[in-house]
N, C-alpha and C positions, 0 to 999 in steps of 0.2 A: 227830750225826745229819746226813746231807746229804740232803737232797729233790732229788728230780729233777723238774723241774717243766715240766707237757707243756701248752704252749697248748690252747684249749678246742678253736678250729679244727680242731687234730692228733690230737685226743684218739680219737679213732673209729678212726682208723689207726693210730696208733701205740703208744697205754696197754698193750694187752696184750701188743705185743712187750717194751715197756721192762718193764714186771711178770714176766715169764718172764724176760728176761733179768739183774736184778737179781735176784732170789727167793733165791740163796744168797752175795750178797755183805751183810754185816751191817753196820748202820747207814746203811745206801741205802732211803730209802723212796720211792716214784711216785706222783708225785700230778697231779692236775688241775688247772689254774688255772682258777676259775671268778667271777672278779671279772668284772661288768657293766661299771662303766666308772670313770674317776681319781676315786679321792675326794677327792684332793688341787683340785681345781675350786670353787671360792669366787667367786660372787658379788661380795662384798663386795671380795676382791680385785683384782679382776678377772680372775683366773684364771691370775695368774703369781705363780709360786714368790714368795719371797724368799731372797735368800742375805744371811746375814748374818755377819761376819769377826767371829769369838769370840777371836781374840789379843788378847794385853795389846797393848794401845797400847806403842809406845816412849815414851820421856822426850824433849821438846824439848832442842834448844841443840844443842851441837857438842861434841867432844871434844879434847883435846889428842894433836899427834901423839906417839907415843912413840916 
């Protein structure tokens, strides 16, 4: 399924061209984005992300050359 996803802003102008003009291509649906605001916003964190590096660590030391 792909969504075509139309800012809320846009959506008065634009939703029902995108919905006519998707209407017979299949697995296209139009929708609205209708989120308020990031829910990603934490207090606690202060309001920024974390990124965090999920790779295996390498092994310490060195290698012999071959």
């Amino acid at each position: 399924m792909i969504y075509y996803v139309i800012p809320r802003e846009l959506a008065d102008e634009y939703y029902e061209e995108f919905k006519r003009r998707f209407a017979d291509v299949k697995g296209v649906e139009v929708i609205i984005d209708r989120r308020i605001a990031e829910r990603r916003l934490d207090a606690a964190a202060g309001g920024q992300r974390v990124l965090r590096d999920r790779r295996r660590r390498r092994t310490g030391g060195s290698f012999p050359e071959l």
